[in-house]
C-alpha positions as CSV (number, residue, x, y, z in Angstrom):
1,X,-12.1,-9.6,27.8
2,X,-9.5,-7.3,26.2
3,X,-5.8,-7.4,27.7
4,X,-5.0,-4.4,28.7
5,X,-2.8,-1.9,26.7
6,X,0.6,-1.3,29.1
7,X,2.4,0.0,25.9
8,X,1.3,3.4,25.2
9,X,1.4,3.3,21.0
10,X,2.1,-0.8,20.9
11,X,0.0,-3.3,19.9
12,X,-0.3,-6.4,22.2
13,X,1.4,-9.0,22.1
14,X,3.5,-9.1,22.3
15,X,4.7,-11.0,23.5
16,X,6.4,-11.6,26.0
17,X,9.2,-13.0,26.2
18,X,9.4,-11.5,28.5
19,X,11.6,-12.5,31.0
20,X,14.2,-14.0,29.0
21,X,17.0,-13.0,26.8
22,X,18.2,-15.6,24.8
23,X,22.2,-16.0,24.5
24,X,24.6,-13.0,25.8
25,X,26.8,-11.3,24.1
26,X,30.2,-10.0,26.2
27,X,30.0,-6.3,27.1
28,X,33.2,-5.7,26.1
29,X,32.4,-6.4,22.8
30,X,34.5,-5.6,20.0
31,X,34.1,-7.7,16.7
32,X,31.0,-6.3,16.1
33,X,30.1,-4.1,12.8
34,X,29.0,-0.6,13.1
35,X,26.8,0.4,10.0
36,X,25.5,3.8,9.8
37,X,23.4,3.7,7.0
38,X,21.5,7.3,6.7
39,X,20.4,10.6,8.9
40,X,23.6,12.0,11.2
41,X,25.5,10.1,14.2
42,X,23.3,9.5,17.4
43,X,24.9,9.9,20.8
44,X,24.6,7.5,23.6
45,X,25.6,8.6,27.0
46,X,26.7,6.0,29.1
47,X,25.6,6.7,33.0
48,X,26.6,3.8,34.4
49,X,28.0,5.6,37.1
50,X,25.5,8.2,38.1
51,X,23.6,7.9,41.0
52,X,20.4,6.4,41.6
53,X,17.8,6.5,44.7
54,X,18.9,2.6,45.2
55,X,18.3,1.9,48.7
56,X,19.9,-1.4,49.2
57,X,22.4,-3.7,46.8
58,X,20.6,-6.1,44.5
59,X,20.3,-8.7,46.4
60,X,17.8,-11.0,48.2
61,X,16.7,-14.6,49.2
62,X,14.4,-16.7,47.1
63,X,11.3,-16.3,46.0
64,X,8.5,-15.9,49.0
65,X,4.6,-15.3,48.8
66,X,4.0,-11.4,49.0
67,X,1.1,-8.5,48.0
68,X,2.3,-5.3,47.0
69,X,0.8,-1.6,46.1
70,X,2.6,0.0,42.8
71,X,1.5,3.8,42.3
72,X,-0.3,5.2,39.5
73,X,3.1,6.7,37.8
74,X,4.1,2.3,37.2
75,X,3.8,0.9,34.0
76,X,4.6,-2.6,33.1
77,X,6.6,-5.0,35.2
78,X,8.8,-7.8,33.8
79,X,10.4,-10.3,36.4
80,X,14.0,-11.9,36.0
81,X,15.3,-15.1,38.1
82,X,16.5,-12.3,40.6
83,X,13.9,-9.7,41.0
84,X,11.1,-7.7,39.8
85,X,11.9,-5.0,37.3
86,X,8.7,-2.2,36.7
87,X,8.7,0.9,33.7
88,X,8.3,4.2,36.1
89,X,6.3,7.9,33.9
90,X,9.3,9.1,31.5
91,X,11.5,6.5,31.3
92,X,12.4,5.6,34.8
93,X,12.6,1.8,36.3
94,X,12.2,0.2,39.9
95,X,13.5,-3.1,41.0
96,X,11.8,-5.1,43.6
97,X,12.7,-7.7,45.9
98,X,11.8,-10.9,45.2
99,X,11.7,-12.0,48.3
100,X,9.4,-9.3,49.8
101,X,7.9,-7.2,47.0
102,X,9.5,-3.9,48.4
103,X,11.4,-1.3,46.4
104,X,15.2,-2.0,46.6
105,X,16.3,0.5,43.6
106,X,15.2,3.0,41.8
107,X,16.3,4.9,38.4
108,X,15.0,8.4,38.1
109,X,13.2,9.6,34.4
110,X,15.4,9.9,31.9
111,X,12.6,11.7,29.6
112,X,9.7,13.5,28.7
113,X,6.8,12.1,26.5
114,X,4.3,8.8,25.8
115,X,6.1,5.5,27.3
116,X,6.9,2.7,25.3
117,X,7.7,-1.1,25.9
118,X,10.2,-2.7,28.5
119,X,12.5,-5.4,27.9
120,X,14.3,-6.9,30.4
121,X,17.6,-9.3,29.5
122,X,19.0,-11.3,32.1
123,X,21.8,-12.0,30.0
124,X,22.9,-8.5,30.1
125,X,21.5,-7.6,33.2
126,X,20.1,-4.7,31.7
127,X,16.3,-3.1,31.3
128,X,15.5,-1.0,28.5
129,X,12.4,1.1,28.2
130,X,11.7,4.7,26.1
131,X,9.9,7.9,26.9
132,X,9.2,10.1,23.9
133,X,12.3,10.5,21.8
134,X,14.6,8.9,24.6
135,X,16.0,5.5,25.0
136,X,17.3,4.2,28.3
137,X,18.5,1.5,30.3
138,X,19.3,-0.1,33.6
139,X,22.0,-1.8,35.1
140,X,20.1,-5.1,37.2
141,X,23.2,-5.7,39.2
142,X,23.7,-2.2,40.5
143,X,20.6,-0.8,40.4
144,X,22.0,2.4,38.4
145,X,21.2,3.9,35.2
146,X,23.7,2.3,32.7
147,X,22.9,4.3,29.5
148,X,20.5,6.8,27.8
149,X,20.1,7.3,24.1
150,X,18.6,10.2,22.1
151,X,16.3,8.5,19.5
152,X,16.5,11.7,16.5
153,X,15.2,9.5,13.8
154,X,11.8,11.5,13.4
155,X,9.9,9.0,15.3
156,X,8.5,10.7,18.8
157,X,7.7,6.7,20.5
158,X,9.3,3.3,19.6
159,X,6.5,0.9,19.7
160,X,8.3,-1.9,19.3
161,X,11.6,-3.1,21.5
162,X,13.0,-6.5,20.9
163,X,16.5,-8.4,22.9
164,X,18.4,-11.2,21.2
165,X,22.3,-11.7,22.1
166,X,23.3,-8.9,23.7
167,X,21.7,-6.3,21.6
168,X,18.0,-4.8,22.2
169,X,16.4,-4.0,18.4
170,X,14.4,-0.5,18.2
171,X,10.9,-0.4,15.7
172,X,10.0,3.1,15.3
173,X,6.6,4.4,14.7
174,X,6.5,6.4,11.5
175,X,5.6,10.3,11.1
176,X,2.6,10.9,9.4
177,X,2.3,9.8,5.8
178,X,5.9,8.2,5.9
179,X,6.2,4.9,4.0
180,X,8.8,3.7,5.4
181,X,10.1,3.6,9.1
182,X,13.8,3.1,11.4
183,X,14.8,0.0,12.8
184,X,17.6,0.7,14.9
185,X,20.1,-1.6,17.1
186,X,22.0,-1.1,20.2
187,X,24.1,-3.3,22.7
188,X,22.9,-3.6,25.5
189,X,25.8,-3.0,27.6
190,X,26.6,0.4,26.7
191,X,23.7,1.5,24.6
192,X,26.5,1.8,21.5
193,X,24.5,2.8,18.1
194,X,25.5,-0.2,16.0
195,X,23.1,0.4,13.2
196,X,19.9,2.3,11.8
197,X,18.1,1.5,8.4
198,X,14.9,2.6,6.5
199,X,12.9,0.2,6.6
200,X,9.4,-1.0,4.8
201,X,7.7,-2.0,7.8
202,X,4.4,-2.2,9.8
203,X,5.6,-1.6,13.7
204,X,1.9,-2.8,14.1
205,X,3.2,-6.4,12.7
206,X,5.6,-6.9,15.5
207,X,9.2,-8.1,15.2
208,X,11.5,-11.0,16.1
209,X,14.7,-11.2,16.7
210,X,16.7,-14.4,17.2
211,X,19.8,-16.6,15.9
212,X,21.4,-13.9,14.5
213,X,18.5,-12.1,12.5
214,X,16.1,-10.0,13.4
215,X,12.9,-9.9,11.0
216,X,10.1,-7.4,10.5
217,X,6.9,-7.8,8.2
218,X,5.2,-5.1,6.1
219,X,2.1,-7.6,5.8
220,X,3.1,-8.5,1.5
221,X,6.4,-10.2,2.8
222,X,8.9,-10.7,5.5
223,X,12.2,-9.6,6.0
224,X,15.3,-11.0,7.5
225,X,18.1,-8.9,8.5
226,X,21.7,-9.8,9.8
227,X,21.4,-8.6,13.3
228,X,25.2,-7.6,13.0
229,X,24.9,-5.1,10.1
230,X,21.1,-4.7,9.3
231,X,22.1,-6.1,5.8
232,X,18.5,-8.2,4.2
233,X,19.7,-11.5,4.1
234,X,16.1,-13.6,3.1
235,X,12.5,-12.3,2.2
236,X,9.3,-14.9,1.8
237,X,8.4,-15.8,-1.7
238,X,5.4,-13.8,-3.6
239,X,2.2,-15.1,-2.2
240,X,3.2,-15.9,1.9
241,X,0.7,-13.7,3.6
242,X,2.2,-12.4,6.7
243,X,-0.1,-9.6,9.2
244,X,1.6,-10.7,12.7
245,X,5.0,-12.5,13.3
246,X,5.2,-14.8,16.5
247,X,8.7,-16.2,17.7
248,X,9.8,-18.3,20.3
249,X,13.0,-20.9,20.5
250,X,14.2,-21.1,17.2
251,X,10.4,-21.1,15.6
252,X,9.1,-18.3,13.3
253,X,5.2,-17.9,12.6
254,X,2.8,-15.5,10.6
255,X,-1.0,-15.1,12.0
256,X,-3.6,-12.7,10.6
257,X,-2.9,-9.4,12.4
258,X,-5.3,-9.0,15.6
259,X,-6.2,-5.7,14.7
260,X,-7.8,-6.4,11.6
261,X,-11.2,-5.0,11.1
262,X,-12.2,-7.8,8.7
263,X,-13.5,-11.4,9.9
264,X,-11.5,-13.6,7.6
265,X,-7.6,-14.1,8.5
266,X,-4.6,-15.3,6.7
267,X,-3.5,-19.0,7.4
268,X,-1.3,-19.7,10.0
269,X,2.2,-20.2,8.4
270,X,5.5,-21.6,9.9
271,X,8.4,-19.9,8.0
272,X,11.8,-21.5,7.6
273,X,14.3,-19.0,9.9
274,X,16.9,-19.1,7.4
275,X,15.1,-19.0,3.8
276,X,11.4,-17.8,5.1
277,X,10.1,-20.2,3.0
278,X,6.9,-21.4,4.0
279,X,6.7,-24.8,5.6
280,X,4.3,-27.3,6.9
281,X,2.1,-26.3,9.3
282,X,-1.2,-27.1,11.1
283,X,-4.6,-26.0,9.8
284,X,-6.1,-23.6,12.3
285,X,-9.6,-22.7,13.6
286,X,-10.4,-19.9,11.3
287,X,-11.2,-17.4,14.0
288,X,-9.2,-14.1,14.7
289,X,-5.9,-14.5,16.3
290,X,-5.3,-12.5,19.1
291,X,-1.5,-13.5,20.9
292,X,0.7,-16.6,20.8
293,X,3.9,-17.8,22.7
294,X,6.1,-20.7,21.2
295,X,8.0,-22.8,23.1
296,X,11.9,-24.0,22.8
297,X,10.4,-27.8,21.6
298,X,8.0,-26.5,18.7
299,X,4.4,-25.7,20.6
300,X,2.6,-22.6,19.5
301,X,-0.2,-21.2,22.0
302,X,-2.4,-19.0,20.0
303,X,-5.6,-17.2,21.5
304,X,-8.2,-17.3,18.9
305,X,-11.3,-15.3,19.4
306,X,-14.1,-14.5,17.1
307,X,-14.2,-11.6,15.0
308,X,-18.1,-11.1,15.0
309,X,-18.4,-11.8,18.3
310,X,-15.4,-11.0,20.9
311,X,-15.2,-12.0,24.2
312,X,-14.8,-16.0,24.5
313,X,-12.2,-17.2,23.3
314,X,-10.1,-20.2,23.2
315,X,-6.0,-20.9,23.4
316,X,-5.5,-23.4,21.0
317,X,-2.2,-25.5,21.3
318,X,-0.2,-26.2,17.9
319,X,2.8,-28.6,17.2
320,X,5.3,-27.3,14.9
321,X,7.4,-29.9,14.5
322,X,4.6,-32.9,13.5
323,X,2.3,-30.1,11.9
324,X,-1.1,-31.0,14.0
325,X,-3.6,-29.0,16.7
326,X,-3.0,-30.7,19.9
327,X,-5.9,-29.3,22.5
328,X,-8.0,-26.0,23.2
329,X,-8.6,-24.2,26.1
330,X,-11.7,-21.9,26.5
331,X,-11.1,-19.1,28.4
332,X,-11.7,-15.0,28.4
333,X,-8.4,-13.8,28.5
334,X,-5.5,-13.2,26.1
335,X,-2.9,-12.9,28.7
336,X,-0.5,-15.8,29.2
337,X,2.9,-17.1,29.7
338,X,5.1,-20.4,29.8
339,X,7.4,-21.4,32.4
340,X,9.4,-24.6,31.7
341,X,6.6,-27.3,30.1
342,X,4.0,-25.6,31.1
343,X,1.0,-23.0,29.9
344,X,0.2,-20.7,32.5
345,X,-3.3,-18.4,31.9
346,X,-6.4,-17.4,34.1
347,X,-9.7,-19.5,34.3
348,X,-12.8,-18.0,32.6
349,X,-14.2,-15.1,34.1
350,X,-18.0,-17.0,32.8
351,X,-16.9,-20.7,34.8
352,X,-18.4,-19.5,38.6
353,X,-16.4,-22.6,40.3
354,X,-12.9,-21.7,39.4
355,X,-12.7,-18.0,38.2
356,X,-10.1,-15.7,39.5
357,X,-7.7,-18.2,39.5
358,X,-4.6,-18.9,38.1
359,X,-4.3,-22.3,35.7
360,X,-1.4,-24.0,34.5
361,X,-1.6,-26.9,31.5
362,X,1.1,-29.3,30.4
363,X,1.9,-28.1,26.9
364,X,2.0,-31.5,25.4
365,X,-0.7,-33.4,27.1
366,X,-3.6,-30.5,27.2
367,X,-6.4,-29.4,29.8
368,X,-7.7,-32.7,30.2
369,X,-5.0,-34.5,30.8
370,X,-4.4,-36.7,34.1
371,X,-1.9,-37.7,36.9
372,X,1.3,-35.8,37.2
373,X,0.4,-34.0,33.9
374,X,-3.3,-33.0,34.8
375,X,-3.6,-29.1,35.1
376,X,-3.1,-27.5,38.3
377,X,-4.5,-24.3,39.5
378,X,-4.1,-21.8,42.3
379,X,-6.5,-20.8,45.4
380,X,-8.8,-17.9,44.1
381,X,-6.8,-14.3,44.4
382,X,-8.2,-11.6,43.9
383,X,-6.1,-9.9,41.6
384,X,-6.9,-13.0,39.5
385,X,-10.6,-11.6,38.7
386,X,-11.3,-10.2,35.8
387,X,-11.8,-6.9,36.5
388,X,-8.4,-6.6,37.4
389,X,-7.3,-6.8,34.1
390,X,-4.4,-9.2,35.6
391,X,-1.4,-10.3,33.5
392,X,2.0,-12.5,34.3
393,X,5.3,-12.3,35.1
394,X,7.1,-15.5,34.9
395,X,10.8,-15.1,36.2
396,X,13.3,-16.5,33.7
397,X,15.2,-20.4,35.4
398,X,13.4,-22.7,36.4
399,X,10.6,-20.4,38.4
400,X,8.9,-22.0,41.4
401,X,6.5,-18.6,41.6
402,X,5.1,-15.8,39.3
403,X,3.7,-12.7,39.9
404,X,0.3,-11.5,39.0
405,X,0.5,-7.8,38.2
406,X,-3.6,-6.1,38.5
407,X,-4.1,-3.1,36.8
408,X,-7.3,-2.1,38.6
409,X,-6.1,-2.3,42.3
410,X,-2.5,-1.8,40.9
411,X,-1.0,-4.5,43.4
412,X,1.7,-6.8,42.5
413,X,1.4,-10.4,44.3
414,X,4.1,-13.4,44.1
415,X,2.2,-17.0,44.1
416,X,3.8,-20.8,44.4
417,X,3.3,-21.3,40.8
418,X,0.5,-24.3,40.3
């Protein structure tokens, strides 16, 4: 099974993160460095006080059990602790209760062309998402437009859309034959253009942006920037193969890239954050790598699927910090998330008993382990199946429920998490 492609140009994987935000910045902001480094000055035009179609403040009880319909013109959905936050055609964004699944706000299109990723901080209380050559956000609180930003860097889609204290990092696609692309910051508050560089990047190779830095690959080496200024600050030494960066916590790892057309991949690798020197790190299966998400203590769950041969695949569970392969989990499906110590995924489509279900695994202690830490899974829903093409939304706290968004059916349904 192939997870589905929500992000019109983007790769996968991406990862998710999600629902998170790590660390906020103040929105009234004012040490920070604003480094225009080449082309003209962009504008932002802050909105924050324009109207929107919100029908009732963002608010709402706990999380409850609930189905819901999303029409054809909703992209991807993201959850926060608070509410559930979908990408509307060109740019536009809907929040949902949390309590009832219903529409509580909407934020009308804020432009024309293919739709790219949404990130949604709940630091910041803002949701950022793209539509052709346009940037925009939305205010979580209010339910308004905050800002939109006009994106004149020659790129028509940014593929790649990453949020680390208080400022959301933009990845460009590059124009035909360019070697080199944008990457782009903003803050998140006010949409303020705090930087733009040329870069020598593959969007294709994702990016990660945490602890200050924010690093992109261009497959012969990665490069660390100073999130502040966009100034390189570290690259890896000659010889650290890098096709796909991973990040979660404070943990940085390369993978072969999982659209590569060969059948033999580059090692998994563990990069030190501050030097990108390589470090110790466990030997892995060999096969193709697909997606991984890290955890905040060290453990990398990576989908690894066979190149010859696609289809069944397995999430293999990786200790960082004592370098070793802890357990594997064979499964169809790439899509996956973590909330608190635990792997959530769906149970093989080919396992008759249990499919269309929705599985969670203690990270530490595996699929087969027992007692309080034995995995747990949901009734069978049938948004679960896989014809759905089903991922997950994991609100950001300590979530007692997730949301299982089907592509198929296009529903929306909040479960007790297992």
């Amino acid at each position: 099974m192939r997870r589905i492609r929500w992000v019109g140009a983007a790769l996968l994987g991406l990862v998710l993160a999600g629902c998170s935000g790590a660390g906020g910045t103040p929105s009234g902001e004012t040490s920070r460095t604003t480094v225009s480094v080449s082309g003209t000055p962009r504008t932002t035009v802050p909105v924050s006080g324009a109207p929107s179609a919100s029908r009732s403040p963002v608010t709402g009880s706990d999380w409850h059990t609930w189905t819901a319909s999303y029409p054809a013109t909703d992209g991807r959905c993201e959850a926060t602790a608070h509410q559930v936050v979908c990408r509307t055609g060109s740019g536009g964004f809907v929040g949902r209760s949390r309590s009832t699944g219903e529409v509580t706000w909407s934020v009308p299109p804020a432009g024309r062309g293919k739709d790219a990723e949404l990130v949604v901080d709940s630091a910041t209380e803002r949701a950022v998402t793209s539509s052709g050559e346009t940037l925009s956000a939305a205010n979580l609180r209010t339910g308004k437009a905050a800002w939109t930003h006009r994106l004149t860097y020659g790129s028509t889609v940014p593929v790649v859309l990453k949020v680390a204290d208080g400022t959301v990092f933009v990845l460009e696609t590059p124009t035909a034959g360019a070697k080199n692309i944008t990457l782009a910051a903003f803050r998140m508050s006010d949409g303020e253009a705090l930087w733009h560089r040329s870069v020598a990047a593959d969007a294709y190779g994702d990016m990660a942006a945490f602890g200050g830095r924010v690093y992109t690959t261009d497959y012969t080496k990665v490069t660390a920037r100073d999130a502040r200024t966009g100034a390189t600050v570290a690259t890896t030494p000659q010889g650290v193969e890098c096709s796909y960066l991973i990040s979660g916590g404070k943990y940085l790892v390369c993978t072969g890239s999982p659209i590569s057309a060969g059948d033999t991949f580059p090692p998994l690798q563990r990069l030190d954050p501050d030097t990108l020197r390589p470090l110790k790190t466990a030997e892995d299966t060999g096969d193709k790598p697909e997606r991984g998400v890290i955890s905040s203590d060290g453990v990398l769950v990576l989908y690894e699927d066979s190149a010859e041969d696609p289809g069944g695949g397995a999430w293999n569970a990786y200790d960082l910090v004592h370098p070793k392969r802890l357990w594997s989990y064979d499964t169809t499906t790439e899509e996956a998330e973590l909330a608190g110590d635990r792997f959530v995924t769906f149970t093989p489509v080919n396992d008759a008993p249990v499919r269309g279900r929705v599985i969670t695994i203690d990270l530490h202690a595996g699929p087969k382990a027992k007692g309080a830490a034995a995995p747990r899974m949901s009734a069978p829903y049938s948004q679960s199946r896989y014809g759905e093409y089903p991922r997950l939304l994991v609100p950001g706290g300590d979530p007692d429920h997730l949301v299982v968004q089907a592509a198929t059916h296009r529903s929306l349904r909040s479960i007790t998490l297992p």
